[in-house]
C-alpha positions as CSV (number, residue, x, y, z in Angstrom):
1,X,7.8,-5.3,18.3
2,X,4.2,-4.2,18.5
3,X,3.7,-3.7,14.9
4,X,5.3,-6.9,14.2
5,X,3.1,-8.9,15.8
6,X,0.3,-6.9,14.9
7,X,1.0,-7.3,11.1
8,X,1.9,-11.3,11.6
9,X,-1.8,-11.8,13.0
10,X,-2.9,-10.1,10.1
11,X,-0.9,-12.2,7.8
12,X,-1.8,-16.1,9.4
13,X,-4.4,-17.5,11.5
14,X,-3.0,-17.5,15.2
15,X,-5.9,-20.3,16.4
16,X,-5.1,-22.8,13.4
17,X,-1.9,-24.8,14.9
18,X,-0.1,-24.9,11.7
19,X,-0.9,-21.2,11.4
20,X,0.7,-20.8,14.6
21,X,3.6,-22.1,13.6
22,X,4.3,-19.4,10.8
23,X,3.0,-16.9,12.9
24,X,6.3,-17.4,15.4
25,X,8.4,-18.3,12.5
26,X,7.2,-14.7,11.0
27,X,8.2,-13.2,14.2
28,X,11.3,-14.2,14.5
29,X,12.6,-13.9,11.2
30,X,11.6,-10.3,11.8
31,X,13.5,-10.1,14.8
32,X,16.2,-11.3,13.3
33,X,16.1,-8.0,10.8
34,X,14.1,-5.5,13.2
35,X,15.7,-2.4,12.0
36,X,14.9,-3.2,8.1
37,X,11.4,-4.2,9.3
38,X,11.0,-1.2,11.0
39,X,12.1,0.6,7.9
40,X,9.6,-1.5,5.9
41,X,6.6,-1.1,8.5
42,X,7.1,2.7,8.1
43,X,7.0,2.6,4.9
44,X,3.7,1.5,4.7
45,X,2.3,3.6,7.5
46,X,3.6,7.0,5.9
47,X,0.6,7.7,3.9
48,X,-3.4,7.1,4.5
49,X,-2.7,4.6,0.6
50,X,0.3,3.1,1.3
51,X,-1.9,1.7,5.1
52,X,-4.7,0.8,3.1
53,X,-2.8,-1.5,0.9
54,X,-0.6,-3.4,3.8
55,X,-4.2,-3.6,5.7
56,X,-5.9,-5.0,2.9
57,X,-2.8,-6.8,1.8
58,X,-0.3,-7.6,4.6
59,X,1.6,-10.4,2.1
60,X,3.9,-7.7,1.3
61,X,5.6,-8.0,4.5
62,X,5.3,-11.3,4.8
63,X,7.2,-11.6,1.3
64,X,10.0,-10.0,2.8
65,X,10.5,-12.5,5.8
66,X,10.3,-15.7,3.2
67,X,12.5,-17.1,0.4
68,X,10.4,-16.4,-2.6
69,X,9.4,-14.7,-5.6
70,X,12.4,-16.1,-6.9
71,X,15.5,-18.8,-5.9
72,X,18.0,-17.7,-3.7
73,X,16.7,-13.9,-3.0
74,X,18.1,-12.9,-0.1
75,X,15.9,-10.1,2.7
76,X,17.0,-7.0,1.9
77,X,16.5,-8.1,-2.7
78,X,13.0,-8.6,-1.4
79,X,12.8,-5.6,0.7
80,X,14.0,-3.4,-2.2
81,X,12.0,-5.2,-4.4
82,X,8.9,-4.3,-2.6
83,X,9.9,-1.1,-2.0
84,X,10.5,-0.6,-5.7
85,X,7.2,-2.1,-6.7
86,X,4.5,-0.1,-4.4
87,X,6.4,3.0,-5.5
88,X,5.5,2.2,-8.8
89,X,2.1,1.1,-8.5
90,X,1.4,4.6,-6.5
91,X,2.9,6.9,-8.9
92,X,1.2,4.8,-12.1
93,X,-2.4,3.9,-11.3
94,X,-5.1,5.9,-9.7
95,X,-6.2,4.9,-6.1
96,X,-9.4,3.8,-7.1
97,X,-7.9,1.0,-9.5
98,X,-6.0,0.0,-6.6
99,X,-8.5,0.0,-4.2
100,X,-10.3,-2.8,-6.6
101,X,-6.9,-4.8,-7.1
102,X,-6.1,-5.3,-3.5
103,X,-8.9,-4.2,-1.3
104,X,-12.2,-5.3,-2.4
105,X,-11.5,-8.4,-4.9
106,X,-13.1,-6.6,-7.7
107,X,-10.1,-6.4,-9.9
108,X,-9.7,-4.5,-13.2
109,X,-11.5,-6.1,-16.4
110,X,-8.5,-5.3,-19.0
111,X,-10.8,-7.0,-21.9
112,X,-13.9,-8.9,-22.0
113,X,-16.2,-11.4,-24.5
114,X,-19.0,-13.8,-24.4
115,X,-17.7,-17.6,-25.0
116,X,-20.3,-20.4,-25.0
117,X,-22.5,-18.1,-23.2
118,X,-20.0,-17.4,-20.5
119,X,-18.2,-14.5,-19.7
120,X,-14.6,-14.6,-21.3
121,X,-12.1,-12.1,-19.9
122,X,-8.4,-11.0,-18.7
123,X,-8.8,-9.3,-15.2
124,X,-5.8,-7.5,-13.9
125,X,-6.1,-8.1,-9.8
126,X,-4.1,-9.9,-6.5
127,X,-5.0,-12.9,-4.5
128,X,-3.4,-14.1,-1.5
129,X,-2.7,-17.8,-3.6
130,X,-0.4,-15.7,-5.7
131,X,1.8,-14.2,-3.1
132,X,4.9,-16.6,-3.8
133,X,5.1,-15.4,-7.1
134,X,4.2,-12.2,-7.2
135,X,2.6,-9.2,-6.4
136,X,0.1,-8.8,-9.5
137,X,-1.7,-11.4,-11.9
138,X,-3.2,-11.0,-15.2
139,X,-5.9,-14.2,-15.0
140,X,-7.3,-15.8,-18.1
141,X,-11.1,-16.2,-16.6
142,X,-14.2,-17.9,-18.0
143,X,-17.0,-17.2,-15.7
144,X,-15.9,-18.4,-12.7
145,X,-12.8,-20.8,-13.7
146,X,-9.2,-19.9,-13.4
147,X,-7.6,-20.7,-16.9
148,X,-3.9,-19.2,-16.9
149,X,-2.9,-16.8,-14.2
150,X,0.5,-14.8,-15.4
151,X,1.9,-13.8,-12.0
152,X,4.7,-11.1,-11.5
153,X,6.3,-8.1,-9.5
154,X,7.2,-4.3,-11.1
155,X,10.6,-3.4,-10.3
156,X,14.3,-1.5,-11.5
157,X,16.1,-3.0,-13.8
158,X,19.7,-3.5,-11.9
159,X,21.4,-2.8,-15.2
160,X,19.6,-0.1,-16.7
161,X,17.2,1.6,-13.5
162,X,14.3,1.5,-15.8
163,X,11.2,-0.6,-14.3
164,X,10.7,-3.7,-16.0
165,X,8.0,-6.5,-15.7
166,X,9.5,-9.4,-13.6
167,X,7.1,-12.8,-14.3
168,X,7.6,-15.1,-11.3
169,X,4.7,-17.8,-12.4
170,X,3.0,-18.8,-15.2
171,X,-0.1,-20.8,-13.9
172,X,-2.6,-23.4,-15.8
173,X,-6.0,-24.2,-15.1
174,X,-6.6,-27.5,-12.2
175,X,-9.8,-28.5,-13.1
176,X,-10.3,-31.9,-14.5
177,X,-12.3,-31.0,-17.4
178,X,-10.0,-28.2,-18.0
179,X,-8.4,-29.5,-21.3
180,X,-11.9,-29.6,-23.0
181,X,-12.1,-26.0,-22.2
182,X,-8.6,-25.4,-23.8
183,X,-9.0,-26.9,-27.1
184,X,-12.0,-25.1,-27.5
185,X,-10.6,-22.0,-27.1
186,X,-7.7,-22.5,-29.1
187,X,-9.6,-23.3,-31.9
188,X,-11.6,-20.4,-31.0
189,X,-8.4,-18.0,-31.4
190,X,-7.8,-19.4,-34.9
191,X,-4.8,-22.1,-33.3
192,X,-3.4,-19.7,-30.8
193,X,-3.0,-21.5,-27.8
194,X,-4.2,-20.0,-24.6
195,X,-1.0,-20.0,-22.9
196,X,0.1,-17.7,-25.6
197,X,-2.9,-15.6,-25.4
198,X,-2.0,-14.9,-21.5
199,X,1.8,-13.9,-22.1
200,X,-0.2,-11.5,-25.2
201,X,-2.2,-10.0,-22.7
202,X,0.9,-9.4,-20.3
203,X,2.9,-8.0,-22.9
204,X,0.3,-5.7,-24.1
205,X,-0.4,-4.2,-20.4
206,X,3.3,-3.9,-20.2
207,X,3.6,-1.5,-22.9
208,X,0.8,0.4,-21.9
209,X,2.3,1.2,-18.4
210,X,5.6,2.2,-20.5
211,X,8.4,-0.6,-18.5
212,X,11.5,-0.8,-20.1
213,X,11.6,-4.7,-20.4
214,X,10.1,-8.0,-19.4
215,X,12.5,-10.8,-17.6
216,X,10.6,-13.8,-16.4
217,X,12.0,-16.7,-14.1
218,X,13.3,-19.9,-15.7
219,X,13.1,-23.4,-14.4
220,X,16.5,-22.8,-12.6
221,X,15.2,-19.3,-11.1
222,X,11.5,-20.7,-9.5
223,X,11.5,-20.5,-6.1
224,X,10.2,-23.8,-5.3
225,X,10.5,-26.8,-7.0
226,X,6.4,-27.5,-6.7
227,X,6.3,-27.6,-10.4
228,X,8.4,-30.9,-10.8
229,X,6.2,-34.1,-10.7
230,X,7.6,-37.4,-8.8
231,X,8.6,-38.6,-11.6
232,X,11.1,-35.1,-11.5
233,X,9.7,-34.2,-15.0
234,X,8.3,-30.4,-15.2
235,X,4.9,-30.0,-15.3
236,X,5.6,-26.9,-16.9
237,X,9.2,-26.0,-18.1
238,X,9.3,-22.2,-18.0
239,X,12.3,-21.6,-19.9
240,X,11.2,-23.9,-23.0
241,X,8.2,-21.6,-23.0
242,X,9.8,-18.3,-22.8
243,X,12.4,-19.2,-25.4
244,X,9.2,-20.4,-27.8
245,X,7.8,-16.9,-26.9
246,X,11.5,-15.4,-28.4
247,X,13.0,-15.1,-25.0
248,X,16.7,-14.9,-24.3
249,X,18.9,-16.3,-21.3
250,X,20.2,-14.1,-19.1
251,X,23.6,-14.1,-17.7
252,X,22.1,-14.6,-14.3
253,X,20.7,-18.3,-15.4
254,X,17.6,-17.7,-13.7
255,X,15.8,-15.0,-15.9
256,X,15.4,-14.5,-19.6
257,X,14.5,-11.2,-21.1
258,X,11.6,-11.6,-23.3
259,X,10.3,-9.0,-26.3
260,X,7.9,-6.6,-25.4
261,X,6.5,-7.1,-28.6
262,X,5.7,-10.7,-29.8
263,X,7.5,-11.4,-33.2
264,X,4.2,-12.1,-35.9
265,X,4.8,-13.6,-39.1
266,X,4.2,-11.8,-42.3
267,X,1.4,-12.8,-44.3
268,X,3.9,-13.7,-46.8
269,X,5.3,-15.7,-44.6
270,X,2.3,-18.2,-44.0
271,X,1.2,-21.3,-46.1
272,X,-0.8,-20.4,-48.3
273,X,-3.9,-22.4,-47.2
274,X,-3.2,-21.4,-43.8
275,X,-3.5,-17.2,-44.7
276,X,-7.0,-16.7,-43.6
277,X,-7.3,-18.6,-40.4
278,X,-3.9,-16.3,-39.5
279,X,-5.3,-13.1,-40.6
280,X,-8.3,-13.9,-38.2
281,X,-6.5,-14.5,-35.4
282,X,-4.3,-11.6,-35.9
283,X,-7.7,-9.2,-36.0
284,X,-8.8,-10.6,-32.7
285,X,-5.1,-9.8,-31.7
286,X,-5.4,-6.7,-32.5
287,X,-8.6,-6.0,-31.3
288,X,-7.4,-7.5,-27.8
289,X,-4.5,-5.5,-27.7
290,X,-6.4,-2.7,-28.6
291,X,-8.8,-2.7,-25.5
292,X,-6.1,-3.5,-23.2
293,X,-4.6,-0.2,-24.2
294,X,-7.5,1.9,-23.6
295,X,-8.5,-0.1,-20.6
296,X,-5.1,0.9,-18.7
297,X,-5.0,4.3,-20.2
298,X,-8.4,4.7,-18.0
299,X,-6.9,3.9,-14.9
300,X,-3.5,5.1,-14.9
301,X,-2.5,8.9,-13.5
């Protein structure tokens, strides 16, 4: 019981009233399943890493004791899930990469270029805003600004017990002058748009760290429904995006399975007058890609 509360004051502020609130709520849904939390607390207390990471990131447990990452997952999916997911990070990537994705905000810099004078890059790190969704991101960042975030978790396939890439949350940029900002960079990647460029960058670090597959949540599968506007229309419909980006449904309607690799026309394949703006982007592609490989390859075991 100790631990529990110990953890819980980690996780929320205990003198903010609304704080409070989740604080007891945390505590009694853990209660409620004390023997799988003890299981989970010792877990993360059974090596001087596995500590370091619940210290510096205490969501994990709090993931466990709320309905998210995806709808309708029940404790002990989440449990394993979590379980699943630090095992993997531990055996895959070197403690000093993880010490910069969770414990001192520095991240990893997966790729990096000047744009307008401004530092463009993909940076492979975790924030506590991206704890419904996930337990990684991939962020699309131009100095300062948040452009696409591509949030997800690392965990066994059910069906096949290979570890696959599970996208909970794709998110945009919230800035007003944010569209500005977009077009520019589209036209800077030769038409590409940037929300492509993000699921590019995922699928390129997902290859690198060897997972058998990539499922992402659909519209159906989101946990919440904070991505439908009043008006009940999405602001963002997942599942028309992942079937653009060659996705297929699942049987269980709240995932698709999406290509590892992104299917590329052949140059043949392109209008004529449209050849050379496509071989361009397909060299920056490639030179993206490229970096992304050796980047991971540096801080992986």
């Amino acid at each position: 019981m100790k631990n529990i509360v110990t953890i819980g004051k980690m996780i929320y502020d205990t003198d903010n009233p609304r704080e409070q609130r989740r604080f007891f709520v945390f505590v009694i849904r853990s209660i409620k399943h004390y023997k799988a939390m003890q299981e989970l607390i010792r877990f993360f207390y059974a090596t001087p890493l596995k500590k370091e990471l619940i210290t510096a990131t205490p969501f994990f447990i709090e993931q466990v004791t709320r309905q998210l990452l995806y709808k309708n997952s029940t404790f002990n999916e989440r449990k394993l899930l979590i379980y699943q997911n630090i095992n993997f990070l531990i055996e895959t990537f070197s403690a000093q990469s993880l010490q910069h994705i969770y414990m001192d905000g520095q991240g990893v810099e997966l790729w990096q270029e000047i744009y307008q004078e401004k530092n463009l890059s993909f940076q492979l790190k975790f924030e506590g805003g991206q704890k419904k969704e996930g337990t990684l991101s991939i962020i699309l960042k131009w100095d300062d600004m948040y452009l696409y975030q591509m949030i997800f978790w690392l965990a066994e396939d059910e069906i096949s017990g290979q570890y696959a890439l599970y996208i909970g949350a794709m998110q945009g940029p919230n800035v007003d002058h944010a569209n500005d900002i977009i077009k520019g960079l589209t036209k800077r990647f030769f038409g590409y748009r940037t929300k492509n460029l993000i699921l590019y960058a995922t699928r390129a670090f997902a290859r690198v760290i060897d997972v058998s597959k990539i499922y992402a949540v659909t519209n159906e599968g989101y946990y919440a429904k904070n991505h439908v506007r009043i008006d009940r229309k999405l602001k963002t419909s997942f599942s028309d995006f992942w079937a653009e980006a060659g996705g297929i449904p699942c049987e269980d309607q709240r995932f698709y399975e999406l290509p590892l690799i992104e299917y590329r026309k052949t140059i043949e394949e392109v209008k004529t007058h449209k050849r050379a703006q496509y071989r361009k982007r397909f060299a920056i592609l490639d030179e993206i890609d490229r970096t992304i490989e050796l980047t991971v390859k540096q801080i992986i075991k």
